[in-house]
TINU-615469 format. One record per residue (C-alpha): residue in one letter; residue number from 1; x, y negated, z negated. Coordinates in nm, 4 decimals. Each point is the difference from the previous one (the first is absolute). Last residue first. Example, Ala and Ser with C-alpha at 12.3 -4.5 7.8 and 13.67 -1.06 7.14 Angstrom:
BEGIN
+--------+-----+----------+----------+----------+
| residu | num |     east |    north |       up |
+--------+-----+----------+----------+----------+
|      s |   2 |   1.3670 |   0.1060 |  -0.7140 |
|      a |   1 |  -0.1370 |   0.3440 |  -0.0660 |
+--------+-----+----------+----------+----------+
//
This chain:
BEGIN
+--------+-----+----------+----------+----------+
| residu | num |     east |    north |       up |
+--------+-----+----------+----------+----------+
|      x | 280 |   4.4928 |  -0.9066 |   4.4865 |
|      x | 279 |   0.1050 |   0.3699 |   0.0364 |
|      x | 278 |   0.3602 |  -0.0002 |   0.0639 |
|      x | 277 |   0.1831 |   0.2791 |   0.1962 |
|      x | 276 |   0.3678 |  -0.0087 |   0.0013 |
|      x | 275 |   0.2379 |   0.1916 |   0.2231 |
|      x | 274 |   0.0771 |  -0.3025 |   0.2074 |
|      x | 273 |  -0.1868 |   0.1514 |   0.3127 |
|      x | 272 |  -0.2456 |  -0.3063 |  -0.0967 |
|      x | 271 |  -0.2794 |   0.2064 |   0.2015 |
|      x | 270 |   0.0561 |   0.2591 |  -0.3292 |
|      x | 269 |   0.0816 |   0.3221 |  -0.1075 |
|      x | 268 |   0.2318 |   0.0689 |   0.2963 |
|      x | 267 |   0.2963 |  -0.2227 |  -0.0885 |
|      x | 266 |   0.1639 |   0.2362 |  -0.2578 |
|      x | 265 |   0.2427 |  -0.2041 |  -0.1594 |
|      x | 264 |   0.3509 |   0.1010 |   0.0067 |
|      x | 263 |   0.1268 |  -0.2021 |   0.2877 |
|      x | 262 |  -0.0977 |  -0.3220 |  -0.2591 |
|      x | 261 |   0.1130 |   0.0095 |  -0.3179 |
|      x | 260 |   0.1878 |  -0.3409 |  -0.0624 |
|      x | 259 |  -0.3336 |  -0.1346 |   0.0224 |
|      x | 258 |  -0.0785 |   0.0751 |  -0.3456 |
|      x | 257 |   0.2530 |  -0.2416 |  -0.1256 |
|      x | 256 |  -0.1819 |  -0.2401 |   0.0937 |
|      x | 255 |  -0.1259 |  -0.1177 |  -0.3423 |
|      x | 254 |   0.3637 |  -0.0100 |  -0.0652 |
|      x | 253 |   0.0542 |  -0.3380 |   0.1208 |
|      x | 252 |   0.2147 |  -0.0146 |  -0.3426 |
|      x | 251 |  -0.2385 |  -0.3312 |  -0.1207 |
|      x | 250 |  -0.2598 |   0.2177 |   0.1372 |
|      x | 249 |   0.0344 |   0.2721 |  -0.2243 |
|      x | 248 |   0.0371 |  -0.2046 |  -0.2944 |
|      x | 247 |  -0.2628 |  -0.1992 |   0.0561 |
|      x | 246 |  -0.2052 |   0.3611 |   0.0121 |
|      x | 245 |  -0.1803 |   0.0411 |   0.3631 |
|      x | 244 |  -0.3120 |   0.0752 |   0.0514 |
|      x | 243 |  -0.0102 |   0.1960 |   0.3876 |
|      x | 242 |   0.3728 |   0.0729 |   0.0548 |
|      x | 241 |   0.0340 |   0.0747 |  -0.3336 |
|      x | 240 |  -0.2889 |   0.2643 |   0.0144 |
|      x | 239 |   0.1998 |   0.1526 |   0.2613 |
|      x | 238 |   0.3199 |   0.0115 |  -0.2107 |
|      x | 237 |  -0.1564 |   0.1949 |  -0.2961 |
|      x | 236 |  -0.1512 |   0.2482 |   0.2105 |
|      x | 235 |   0.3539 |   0.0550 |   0.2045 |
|      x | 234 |   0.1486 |   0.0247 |  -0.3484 |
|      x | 233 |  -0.2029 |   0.2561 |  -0.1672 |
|      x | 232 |   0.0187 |   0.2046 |   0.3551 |
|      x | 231 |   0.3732 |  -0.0083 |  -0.0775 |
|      x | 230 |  -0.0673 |   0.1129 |  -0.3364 |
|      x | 229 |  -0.2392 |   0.2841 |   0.1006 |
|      x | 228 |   0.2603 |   0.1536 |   0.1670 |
|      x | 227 |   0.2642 |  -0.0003 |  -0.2678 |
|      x | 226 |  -0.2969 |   0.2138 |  -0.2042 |
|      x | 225 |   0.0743 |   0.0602 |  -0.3628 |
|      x | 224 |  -0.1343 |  -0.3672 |  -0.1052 |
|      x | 223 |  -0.2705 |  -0.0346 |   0.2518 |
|      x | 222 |  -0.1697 |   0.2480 |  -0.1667 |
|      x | 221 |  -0.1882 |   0.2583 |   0.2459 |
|      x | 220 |  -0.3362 |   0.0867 |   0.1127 |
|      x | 219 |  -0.0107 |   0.2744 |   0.2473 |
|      x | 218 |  -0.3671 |  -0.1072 |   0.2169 |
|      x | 217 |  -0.1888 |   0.3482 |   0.0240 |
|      x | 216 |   0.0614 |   0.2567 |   0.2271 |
|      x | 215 |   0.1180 |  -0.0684 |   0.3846 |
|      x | 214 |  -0.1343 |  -0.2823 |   0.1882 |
|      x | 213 |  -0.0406 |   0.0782 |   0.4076 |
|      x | 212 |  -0.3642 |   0.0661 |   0.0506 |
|      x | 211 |  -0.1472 |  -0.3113 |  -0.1059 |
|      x | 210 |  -0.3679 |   0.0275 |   0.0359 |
|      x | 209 |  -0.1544 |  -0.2250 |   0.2701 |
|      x | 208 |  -0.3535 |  -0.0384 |  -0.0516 |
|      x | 207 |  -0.1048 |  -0.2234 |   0.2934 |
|      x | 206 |  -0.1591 |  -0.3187 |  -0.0685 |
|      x | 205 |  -0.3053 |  -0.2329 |   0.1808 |
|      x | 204 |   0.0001 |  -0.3156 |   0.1773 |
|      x | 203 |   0.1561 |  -0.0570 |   0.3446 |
|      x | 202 |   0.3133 |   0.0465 |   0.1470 |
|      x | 201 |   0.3055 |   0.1024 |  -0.2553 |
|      x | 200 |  -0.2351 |   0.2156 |  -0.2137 |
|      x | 199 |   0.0644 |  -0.0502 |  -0.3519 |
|      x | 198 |   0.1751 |   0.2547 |  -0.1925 |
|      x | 197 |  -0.1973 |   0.1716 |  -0.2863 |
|      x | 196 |   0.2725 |   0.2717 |  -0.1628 |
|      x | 195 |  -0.1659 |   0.2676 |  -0.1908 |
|      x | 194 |   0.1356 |   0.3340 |  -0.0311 |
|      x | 193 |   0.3805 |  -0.0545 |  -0.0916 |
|      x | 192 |  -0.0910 |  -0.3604 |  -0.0340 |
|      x | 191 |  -0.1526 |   0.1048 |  -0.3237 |
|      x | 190 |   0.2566 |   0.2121 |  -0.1437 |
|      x | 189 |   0.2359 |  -0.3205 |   0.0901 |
|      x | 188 |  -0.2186 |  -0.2455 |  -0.2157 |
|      x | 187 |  -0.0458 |   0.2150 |  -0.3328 |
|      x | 186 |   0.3984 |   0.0792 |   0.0227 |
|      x | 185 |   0.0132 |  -0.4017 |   0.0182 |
|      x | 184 |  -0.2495 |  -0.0527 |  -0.2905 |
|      x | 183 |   0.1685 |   0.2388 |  -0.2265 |
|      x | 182 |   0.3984 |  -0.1286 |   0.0395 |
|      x | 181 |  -0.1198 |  -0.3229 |  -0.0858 |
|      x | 180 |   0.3578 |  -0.0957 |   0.0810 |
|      x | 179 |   0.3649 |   0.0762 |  -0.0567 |
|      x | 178 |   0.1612 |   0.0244 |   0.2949 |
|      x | 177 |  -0.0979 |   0.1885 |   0.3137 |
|      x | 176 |   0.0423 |   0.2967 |   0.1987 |
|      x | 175 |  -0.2028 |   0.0850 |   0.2922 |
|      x | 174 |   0.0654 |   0.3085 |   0.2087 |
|      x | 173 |  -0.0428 |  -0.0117 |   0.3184 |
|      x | 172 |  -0.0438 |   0.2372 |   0.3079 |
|      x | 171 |   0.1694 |   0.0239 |   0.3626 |
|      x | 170 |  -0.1896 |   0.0570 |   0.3173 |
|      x | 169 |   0.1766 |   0.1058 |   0.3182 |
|      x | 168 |   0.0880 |  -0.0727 |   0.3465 |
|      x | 167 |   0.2351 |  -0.2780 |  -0.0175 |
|      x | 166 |   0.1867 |   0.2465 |  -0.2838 |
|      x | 165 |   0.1128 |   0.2531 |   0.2974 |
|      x | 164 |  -0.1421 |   0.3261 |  -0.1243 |
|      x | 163 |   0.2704 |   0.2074 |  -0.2040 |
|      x | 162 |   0.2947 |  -0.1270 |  -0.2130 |
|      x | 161 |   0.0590 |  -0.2450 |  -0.2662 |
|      x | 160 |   0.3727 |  -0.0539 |  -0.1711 |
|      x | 159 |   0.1301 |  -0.1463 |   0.2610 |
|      x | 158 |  -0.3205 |  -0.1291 |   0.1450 |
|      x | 157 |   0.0341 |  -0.3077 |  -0.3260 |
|      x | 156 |  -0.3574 |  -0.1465 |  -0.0353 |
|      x | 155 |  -0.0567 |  -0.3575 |   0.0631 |
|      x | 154 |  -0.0252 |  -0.0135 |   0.4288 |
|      x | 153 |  -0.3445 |   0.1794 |  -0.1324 |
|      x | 152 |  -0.1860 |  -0.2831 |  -0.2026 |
|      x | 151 |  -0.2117 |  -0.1031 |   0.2734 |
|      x | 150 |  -0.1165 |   0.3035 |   0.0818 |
|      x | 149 |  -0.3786 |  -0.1229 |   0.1023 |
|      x | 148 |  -0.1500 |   0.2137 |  -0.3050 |
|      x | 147 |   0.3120 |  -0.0573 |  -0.2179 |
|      x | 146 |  -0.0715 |  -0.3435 |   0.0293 |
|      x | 145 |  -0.3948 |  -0.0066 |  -0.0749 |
|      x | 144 |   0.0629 |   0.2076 |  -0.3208 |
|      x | 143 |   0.2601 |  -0.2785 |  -0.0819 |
|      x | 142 |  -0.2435 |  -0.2745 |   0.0756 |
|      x | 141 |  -0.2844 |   0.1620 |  -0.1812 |
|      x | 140 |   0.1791 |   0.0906 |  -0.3164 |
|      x | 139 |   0.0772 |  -0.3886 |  -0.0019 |
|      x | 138 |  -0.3082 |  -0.1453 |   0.0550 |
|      x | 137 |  -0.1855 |   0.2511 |  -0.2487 |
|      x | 136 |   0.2870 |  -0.1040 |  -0.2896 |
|      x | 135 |  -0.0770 |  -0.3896 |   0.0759 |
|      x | 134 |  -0.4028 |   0.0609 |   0.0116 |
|      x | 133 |   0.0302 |   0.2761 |  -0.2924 |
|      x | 132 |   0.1366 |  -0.2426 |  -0.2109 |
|      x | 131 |  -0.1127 |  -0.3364 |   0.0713 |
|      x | 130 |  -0.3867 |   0.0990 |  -0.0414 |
|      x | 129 |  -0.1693 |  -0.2471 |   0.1167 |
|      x | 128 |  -0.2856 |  -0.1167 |  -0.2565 |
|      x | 127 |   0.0321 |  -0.3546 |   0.1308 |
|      x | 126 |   0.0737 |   0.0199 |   0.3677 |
|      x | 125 |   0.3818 |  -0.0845 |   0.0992 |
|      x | 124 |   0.1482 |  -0.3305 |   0.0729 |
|      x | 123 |   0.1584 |  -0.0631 |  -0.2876 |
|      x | 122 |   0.1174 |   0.3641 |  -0.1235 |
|      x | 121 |   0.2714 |  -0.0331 |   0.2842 |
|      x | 120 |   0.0518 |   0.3604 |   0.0804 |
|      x | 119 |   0.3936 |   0.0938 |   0.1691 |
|      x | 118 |   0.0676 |   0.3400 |   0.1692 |
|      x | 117 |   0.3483 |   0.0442 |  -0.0024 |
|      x | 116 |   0.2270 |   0.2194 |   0.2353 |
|      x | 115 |   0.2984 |   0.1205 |  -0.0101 |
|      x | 114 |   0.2189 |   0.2605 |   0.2122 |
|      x | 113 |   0.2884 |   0.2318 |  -0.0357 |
|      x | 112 |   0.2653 |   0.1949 |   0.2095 |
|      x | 111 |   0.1773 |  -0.3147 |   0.1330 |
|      x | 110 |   0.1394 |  -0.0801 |  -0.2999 |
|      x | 109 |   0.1722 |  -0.3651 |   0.0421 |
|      x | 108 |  -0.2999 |  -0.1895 |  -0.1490 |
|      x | 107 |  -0.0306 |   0.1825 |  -0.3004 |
|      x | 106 |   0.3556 |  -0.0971 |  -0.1248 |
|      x | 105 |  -0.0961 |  -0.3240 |   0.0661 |
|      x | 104 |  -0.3232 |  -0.0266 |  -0.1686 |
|      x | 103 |   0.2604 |   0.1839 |  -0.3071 |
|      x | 102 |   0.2361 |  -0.2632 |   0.0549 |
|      x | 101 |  -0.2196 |  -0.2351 |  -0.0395 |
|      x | 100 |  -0.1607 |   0.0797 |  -0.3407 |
|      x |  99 |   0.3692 |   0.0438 |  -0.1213 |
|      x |  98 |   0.1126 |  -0.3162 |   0.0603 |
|      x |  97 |  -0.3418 |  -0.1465 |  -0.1650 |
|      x |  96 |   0.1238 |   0.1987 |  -0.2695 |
|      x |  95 |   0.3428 |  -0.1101 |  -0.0226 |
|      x |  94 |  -0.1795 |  -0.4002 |   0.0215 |
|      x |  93 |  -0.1582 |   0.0610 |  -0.2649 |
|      x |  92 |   0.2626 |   0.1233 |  -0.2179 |
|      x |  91 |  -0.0086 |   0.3852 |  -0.1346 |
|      x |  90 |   0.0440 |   0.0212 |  -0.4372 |
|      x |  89 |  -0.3696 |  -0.1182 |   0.0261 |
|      x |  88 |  -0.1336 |   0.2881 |   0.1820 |
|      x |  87 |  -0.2067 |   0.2020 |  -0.2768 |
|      x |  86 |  -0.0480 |  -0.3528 |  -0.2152 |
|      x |  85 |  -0.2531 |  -0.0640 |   0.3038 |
|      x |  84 |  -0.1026 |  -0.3812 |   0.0441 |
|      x |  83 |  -0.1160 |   0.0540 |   0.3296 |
|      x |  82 |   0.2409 |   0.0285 |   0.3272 |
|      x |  81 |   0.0945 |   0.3305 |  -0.0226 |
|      x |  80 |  -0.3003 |   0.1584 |  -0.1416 |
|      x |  79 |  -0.2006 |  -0.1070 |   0.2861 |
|      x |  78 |   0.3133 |   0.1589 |   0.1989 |
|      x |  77 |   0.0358 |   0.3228 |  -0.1652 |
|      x |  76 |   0.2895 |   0.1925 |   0.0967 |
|      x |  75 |   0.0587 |   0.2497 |  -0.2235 |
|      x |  74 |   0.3428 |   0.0708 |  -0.2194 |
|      x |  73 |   0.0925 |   0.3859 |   0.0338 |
|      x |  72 |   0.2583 |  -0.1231 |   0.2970 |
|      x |  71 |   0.1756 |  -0.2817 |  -0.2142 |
|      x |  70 |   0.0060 |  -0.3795 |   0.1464 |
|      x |  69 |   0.3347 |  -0.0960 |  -0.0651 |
|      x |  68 |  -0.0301 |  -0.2303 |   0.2674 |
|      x |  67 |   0.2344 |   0.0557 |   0.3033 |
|      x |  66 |   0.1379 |   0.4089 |  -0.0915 |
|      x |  65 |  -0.3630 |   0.1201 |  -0.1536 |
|      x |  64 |  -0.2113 |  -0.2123 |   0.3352 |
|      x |  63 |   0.2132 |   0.2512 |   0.1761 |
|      x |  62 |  -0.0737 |   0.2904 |  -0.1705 |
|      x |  61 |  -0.3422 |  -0.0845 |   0.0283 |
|      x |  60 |   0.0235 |   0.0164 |   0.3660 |
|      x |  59 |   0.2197 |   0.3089 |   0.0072 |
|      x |  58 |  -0.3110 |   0.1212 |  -0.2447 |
|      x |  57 |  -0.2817 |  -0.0976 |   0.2928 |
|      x |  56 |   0.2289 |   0.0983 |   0.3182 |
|      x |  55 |  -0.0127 |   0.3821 |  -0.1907 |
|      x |  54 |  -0.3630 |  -0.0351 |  -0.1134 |
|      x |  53 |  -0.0986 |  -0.1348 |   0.3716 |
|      x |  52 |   0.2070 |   0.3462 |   0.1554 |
|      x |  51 |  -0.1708 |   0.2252 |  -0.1858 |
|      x |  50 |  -0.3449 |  -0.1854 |   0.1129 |
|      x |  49 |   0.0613 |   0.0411 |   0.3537 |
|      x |  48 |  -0.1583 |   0.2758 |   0.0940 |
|      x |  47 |  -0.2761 |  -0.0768 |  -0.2282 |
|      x |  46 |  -0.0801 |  -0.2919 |   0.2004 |
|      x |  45 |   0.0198 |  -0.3556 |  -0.1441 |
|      x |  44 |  -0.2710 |  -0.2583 |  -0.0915 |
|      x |  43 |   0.0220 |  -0.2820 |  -0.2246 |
|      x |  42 |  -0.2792 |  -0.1801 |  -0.1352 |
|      x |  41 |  -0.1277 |  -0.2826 |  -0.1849 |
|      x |  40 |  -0.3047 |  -0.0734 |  -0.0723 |
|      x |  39 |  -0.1414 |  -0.4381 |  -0.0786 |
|      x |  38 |  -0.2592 |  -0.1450 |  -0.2327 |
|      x |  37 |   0.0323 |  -0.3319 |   0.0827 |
|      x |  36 |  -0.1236 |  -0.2905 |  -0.2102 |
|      x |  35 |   0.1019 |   0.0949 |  -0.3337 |
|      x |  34 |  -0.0737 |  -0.1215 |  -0.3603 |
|      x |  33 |  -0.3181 |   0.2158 |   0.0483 |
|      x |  32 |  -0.3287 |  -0.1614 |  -0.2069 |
|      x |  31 |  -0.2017 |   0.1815 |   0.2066 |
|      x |  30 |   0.0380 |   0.1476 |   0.3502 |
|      x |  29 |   0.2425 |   0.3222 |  -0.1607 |
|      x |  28 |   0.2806 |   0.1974 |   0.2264 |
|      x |  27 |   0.2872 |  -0.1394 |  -0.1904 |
|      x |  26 |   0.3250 |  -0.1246 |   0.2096 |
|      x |  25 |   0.2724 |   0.2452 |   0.1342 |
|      x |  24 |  -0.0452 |   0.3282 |   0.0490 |
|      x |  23 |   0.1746 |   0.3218 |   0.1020 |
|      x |  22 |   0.0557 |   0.2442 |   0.2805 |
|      x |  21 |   0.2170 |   0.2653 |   0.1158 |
|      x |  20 |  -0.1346 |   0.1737 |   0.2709 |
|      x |  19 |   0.1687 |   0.3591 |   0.1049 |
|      x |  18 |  -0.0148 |   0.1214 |   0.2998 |
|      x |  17 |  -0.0849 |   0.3553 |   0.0572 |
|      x |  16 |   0.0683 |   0.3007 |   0.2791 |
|      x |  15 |  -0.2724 |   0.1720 |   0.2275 |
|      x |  14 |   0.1855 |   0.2347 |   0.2394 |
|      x |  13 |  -0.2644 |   0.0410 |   0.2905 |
|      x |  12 |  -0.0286 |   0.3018 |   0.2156 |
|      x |  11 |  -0.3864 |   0.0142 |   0.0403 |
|      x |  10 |  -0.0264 |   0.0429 |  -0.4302 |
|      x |   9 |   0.3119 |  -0.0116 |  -0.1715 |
|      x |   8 |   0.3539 |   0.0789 |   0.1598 |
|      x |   7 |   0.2463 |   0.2042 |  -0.2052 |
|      x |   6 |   0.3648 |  -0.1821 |   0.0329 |
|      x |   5 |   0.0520 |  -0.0766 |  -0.3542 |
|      x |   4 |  -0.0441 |   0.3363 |  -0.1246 |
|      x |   3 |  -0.2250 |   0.0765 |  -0.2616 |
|      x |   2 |   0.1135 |   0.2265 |  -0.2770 |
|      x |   1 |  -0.2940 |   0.1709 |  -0.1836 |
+--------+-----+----------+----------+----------+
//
């Protein structure tokens, strides 16, 4: 069956998708964990749009071809980067730093997209917390509350949409993230599907609020064959910068390099209206 793109879904609405790109930076564990922070990443862009991201994406990595040699099949990895990687050691240090930026930057003049980053420090949380589901449940729940108040519409491109005006309808999600414990996460949406505990903003008590919005199961993909996921890489690797710094990274004042996104960020997740929500 063909389905055109005007037909109107349920009281006249046209229900479209964005598309969440997420991945981690950090490990999730409470004991023994070389890391402090156990931070997501994501990126969020409407499918209307998404054509035009992969086009801006390999004119991008053209570019970063021309200046630095840097080949299009090669990934951008930035832990990787900046360890003691025999994968990336024909590419100077300061090259890649170069080409960290430029891809914050290259971010930062799309006005299509958004980021976001929800941020755990394992100190200050219970012991027996589970890091996992508490950073992924944050996140799912600030995106599914986003969509519900439309605060994602001004991203999605009404050229190519038509119907209902988009302040007056609901959009889904689909979330699609790097590499993870791809079992745990599937486990975790399925369950917010039908259970969702929220607590009640006066008083004591929760409401089940399941999310209504996600679509299928979280797509996992490999960072390595996704351009997307690379930039998201980098924003994940740059926030944790700005929060434990490497010497090297703060010899080059590039722990604050993350700041050089900043119209991009989605400023309704949080009171901070810096796109960031940290649990501390």
């Amino acid at each position: 069956m063909c389905i055109d793109r005007k037909m109107h879904f349920g009281r006249g609405r046209v229900r479209t998708m964005y598309l969440v790109y997420v991945d981690e930076s950090g490990d999730s564990g409470t004991v023994k964990s070389p890391t402090r922070y156990f931070i997501l990443s994501a990126l969020i862009v409407h499918e209307s749009n998404w054509n035009r991201f992969i086009n801006d994406i390999v004119d991008f990595r053209r570019t970063l071809r021309d200046a630095y040699k840097f080949k299009l099949r090669e990934e951008i990895h930035a832990a990787e980067f900046f360890q003691s990687s025999k994968k990336y050691a024909h590419i100077p240090k300061h090259v890649k730093l170069q080409i960290c930026k430029k891809a914050l930057d290259f971010q930062e003049s799309l006005d299509y997209i958004r980021v976001m980053f929800v941020i755990i420090d394992k100190q200050s949380v219970h012991i027996g917390t589970d890091v996992f589901e508490m950073a992924w449940k944050y996140l799912i729940q600030r995106i599914h509350n986003t969509l519900d108040k439309g605060n994602f519409t001004d991203l999605i491109n009404d050229e190519l949409e038509t119907g209902e005006q988009t302040t007056n309808r609901k959009e889904n999600f689909m979330l699609i993230p790097d590499k993870t414990d791809d079992k745990k996460l599937k486990q975790l949406v399925r369950k917010m599907r039908r259970y969702n505990p929220i607590p009640n903003k006066y008083g004591n008590g929760y409401r089940n609020l399941p999310l209504e919005f996600i679509v299928e199961d979280p797509f996992t993909k490999d960072s390595a064959d996704s351009y997307i996921h690379q930039l998201v890489d980098v924003n994940a690797y740059f926030m944790k910068q700005s929060l434990d710094p490497t010497k090297y990274m703060k010899s080059k004042k590039a722990h604050n390099f993350i700041y050089r996104l900043n119209k991009v960020r989605c400023t309704h997740i949080s009171s901070t209206q810096d796109g960031v929500l940290l649990k501390n």
